[in-house]
C-alpha positions in Angstrom: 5.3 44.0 11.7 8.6 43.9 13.9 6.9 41.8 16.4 6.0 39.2 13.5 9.0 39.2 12.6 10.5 38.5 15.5 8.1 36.0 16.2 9.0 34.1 12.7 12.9 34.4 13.3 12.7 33.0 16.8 10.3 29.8 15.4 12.8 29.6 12.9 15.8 29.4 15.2 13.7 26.7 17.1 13.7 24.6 14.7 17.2 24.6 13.6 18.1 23.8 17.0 15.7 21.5 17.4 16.9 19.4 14.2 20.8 19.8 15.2 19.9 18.5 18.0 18.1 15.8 16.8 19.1 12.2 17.0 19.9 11.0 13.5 18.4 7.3 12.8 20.3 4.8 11.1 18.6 1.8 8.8 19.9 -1.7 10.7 19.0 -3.2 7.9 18.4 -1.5 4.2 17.9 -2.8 0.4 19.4 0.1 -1.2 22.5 -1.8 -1.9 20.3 -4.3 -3.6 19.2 -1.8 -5.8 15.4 -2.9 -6.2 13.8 -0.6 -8.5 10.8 1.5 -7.3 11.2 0.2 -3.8 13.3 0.8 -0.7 12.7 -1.4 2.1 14.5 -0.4 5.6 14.5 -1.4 9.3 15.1 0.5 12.1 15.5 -0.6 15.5 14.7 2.5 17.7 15.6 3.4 21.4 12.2 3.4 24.2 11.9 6.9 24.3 12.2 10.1 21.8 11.9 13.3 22.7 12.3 14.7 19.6 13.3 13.4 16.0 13.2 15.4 12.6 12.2 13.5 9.7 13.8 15.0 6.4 11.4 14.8 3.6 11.2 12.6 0.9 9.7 12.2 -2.4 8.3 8.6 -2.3 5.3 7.0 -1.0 5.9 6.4 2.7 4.4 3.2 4.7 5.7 2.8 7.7 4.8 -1.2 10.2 5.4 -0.9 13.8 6.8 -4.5 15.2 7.4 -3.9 18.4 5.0 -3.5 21.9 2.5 -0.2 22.8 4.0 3.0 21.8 2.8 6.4 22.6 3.7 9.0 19.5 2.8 12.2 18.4 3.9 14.2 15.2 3.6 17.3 13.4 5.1 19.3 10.0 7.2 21.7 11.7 5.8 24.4 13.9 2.3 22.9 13.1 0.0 21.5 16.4 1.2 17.9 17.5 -1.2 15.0 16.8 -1.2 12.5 19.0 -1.9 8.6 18.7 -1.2 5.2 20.1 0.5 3.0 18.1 0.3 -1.4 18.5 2.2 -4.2 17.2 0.8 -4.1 13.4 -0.3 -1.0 13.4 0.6 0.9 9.6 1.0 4.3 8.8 0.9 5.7 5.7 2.4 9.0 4.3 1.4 9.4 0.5 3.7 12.2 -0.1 6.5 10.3 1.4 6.6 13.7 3.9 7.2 16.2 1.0 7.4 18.3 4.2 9.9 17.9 7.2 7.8 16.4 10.0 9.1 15.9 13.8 8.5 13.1 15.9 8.2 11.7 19.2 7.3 8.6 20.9 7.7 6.6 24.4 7.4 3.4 24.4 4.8 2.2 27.0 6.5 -1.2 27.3 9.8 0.6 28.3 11.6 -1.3 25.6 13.6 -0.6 22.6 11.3 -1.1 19.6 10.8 -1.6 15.4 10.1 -0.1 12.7 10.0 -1.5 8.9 9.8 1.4 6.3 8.3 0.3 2.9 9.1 3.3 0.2 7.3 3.0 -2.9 8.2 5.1 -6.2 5.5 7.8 -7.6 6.6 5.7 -10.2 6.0 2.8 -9.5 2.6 4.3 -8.1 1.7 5.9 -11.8 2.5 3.0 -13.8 0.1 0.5 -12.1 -2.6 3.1 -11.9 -2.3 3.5 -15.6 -2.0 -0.2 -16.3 -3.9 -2.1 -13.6 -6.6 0.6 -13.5 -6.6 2.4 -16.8 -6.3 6.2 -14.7 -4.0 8.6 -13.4 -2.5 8.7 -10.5 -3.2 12.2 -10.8 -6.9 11.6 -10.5 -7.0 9.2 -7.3 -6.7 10.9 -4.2 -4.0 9.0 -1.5 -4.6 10.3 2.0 -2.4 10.1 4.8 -3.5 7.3 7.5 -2.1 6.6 11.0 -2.9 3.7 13.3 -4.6 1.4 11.0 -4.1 -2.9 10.3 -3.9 -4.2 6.6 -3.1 -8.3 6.9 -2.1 -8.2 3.3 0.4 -5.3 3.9 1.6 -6.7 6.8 2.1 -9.7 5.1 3.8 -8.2 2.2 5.9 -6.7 4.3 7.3 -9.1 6.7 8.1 -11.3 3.7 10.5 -8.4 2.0 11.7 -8.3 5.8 12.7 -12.0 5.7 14.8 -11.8 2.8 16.2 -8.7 3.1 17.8 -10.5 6.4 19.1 -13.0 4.1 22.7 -13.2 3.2 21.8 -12.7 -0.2 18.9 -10.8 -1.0 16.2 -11.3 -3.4 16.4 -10.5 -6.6 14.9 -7.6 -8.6 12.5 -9.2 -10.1 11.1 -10.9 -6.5 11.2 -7.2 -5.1 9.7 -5.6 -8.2 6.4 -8.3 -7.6 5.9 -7.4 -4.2 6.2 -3.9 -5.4 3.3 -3.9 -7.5 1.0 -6.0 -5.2 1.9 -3.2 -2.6 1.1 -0.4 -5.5 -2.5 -2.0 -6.6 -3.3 -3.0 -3.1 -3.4 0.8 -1.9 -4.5 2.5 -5.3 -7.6 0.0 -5.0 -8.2 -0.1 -1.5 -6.8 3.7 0.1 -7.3 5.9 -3.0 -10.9 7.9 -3.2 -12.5 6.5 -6.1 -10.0 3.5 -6.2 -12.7 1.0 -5.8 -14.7 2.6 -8.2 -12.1 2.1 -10.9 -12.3 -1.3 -12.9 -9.1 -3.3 -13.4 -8.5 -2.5 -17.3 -9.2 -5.8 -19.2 -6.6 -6.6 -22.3 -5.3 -8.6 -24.4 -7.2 -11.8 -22.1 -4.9 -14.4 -24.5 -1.8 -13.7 -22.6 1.4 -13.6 -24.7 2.0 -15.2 -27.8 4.0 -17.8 -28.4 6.1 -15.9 -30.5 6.7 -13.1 -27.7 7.4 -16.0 -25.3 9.6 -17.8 -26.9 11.3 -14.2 -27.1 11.2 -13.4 -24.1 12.4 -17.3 -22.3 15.3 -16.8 -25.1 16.3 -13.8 -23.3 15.9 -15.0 -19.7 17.9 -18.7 -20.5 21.0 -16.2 -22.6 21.3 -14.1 -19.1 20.0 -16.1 -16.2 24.0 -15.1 -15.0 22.5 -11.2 -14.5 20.3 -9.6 -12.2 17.2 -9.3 -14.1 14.7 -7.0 -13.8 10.8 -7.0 -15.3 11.8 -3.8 -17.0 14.5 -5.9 -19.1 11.9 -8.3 -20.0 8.8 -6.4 -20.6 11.0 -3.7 -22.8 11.3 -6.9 -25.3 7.8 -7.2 -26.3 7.2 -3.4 -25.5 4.6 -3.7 -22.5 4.5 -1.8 -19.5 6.2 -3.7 -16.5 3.0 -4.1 -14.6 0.8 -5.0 -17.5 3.9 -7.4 -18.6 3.8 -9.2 -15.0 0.2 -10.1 -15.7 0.3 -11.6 -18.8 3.2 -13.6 -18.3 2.0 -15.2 -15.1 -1.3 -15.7 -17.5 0.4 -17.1 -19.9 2.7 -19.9 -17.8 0.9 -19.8 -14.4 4.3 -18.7 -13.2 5.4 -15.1 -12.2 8.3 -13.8 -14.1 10.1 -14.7 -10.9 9.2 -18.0 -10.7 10.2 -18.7 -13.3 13.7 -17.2 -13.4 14.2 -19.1 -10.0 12.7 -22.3 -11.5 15.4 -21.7 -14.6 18.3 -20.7 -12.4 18.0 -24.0 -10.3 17.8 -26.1 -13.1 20.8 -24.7 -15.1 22.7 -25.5 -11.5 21.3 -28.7 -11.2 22.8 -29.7 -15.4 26.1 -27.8 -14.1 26.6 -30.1 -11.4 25.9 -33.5 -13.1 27.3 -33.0 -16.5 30.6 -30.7 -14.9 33.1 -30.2 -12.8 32.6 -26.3 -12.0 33.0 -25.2 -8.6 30.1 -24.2 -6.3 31.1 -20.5 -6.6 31.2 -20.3 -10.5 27.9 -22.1 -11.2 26.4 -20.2 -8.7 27.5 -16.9 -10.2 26.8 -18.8 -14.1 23.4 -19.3 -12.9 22.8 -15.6 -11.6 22.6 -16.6 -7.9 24.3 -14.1 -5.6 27.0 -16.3 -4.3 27.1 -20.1 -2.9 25.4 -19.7 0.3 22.3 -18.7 -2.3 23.1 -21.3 -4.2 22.9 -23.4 -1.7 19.6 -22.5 0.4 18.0 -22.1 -2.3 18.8 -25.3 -4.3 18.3 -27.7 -0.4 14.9 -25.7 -0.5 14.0 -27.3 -3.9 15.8 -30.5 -4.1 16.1 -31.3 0.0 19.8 -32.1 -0.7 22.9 -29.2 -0.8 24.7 -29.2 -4.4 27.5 -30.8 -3.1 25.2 -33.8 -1.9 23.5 -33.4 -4.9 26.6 -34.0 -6.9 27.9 -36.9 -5.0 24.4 -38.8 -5.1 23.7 -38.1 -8.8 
């Protein structure tokens, strides 16, 4: 019993000095000052060569996109065998506990260059609400294992896009973040879970909304395009589920919620600039955009003119 002991108090000491001496990552880029809600999107640009990194446990759903050259990795929960695997430009892994339990790490790169990493965090949240709306279960009773090394176009995809405009000056809104959000969530309950393609997408209320909960709802959206929106503000008018809201508005208009706040927010700027005399900087903050330079790429993108060219001309 002493020798166990022993055994246990020197594995334990191991790994404390294996995580103070661990190299502590830091996100080069990260949406948590954005704020988006059930999602954390972070980039990290990481040295050729690890010996060892601890990764501290988290509670969401973990997807991790390599974007950089040939990288030789292995892991393992602590004291646990090390796994091994070779990981290429596209390659996802997926942790469905988030790593509940501290994991190390350890990689060379076998391009002997610096490399990237995008880290998609979803909410058990976010996870529990689309199985219960989209597919009419539990999360409880779909079964999410862990995968390493493996190519999804449509998560890459997703991904690079919340990449994009998280390198933005101003970053997407909630509601933009919250629809990529839910693609991620139904893509991976439908396609990774065990029974998930088993499960038929629940079929309701076909008619959309009413014009009556529209009308409600576009009332709402005109008297705050100023504010950060979220589909939780909206759906919480009619009393739907954000998911379940999501699909029947873009039903209903052939727009998504997003859309068509963007669609309202650059027309509000476009009536600001012909019939006043506001400043760039207060009609883009009347019209909810995060400052001028939003204003601005985003209204060239529509219009193919800047507002101040816009104004001038018309």
């Amino acid at each position: 019993m002493a020798k166990l002991d022993s055994l246990s108090q020197q594995r334990e000491r191991e790994a404390r000095n294996r995580e103070s001496a661990s190299p502590i990552l830091l996100p080069s880029l990260s949406s948590t000052a954005a704020n988006w809600k059930g999602l954390v999107v972070q980039v990290f640009q990481v040295p050729k060569e690890i010996e060892s990194l601890m990764v501290p446990a988290i509670s969401d759903i973990s997807l991790l996109l390599h974007a950089g050259g040939a990288l030789h990795t292995a892991y393992r929960s602590v004291n646990s065998p090390w796994q091994e695997v070779q990981m290429h430009q596209g390659d996802l892994s997926l942790s469905p506990n988030g790593g509940t339990v501290q994991e190390e790490m350890r990689w060379k790169s076998l391009s002997g260059l610096p490399t990237q990493f995008l880290q998609l965090r979803l909410s058990k949240g976010l996870l529990a609400g689309a199985a219960q709306d989209v597919l009419d279960c539990d999360l409880s009773s779909l079964f999410l294992p862990a995968r390493v090394g493996f190519q999804d176009p449509l998560l890459t995809q997703i991904g690079l896009a919340l990449w994009r405009e998280l390198a933005q000056p101003a970053p997407a809104s909630n509601l933009y973040a919250q629809a990529a959000a839910q693609m991620l969530a139904v893509h991976l309950l439908r396609h990774y879970t065990s029974k998930g393609s088993a499960v038929k997408e629940r079929k309701q209320n076909l008619r959309g909304l009413t014009g009556r909960q529209l009308k409600q709802v576009v009332d709402f959206i005109l008297a705050h395009l100023s504010q950060d929106l979220s589909l939780e503000d909206l759906a919480s008018l009619i009393g739907f589920s954000p998911s379940h809201f999501a699909r029947l508005f873009r039903q209903t208009t052939g727009e998504s919620p997003h859309q068509f706040v963007l669609h309202q927010r650059i027309e509000r700027a476009r009536h600001l600039l012909q019939e006043t005399d506001a400043s760039l900087v207060q009609i883009a903050a009347a019209c909810g955009f995060a400052n001028q330079s939003h204003l601005t790429a985003v209204f060239k993108d529509h219009f193919g003119l800047t507002p101040r060219a816009y104004r001038r001309d018309y």
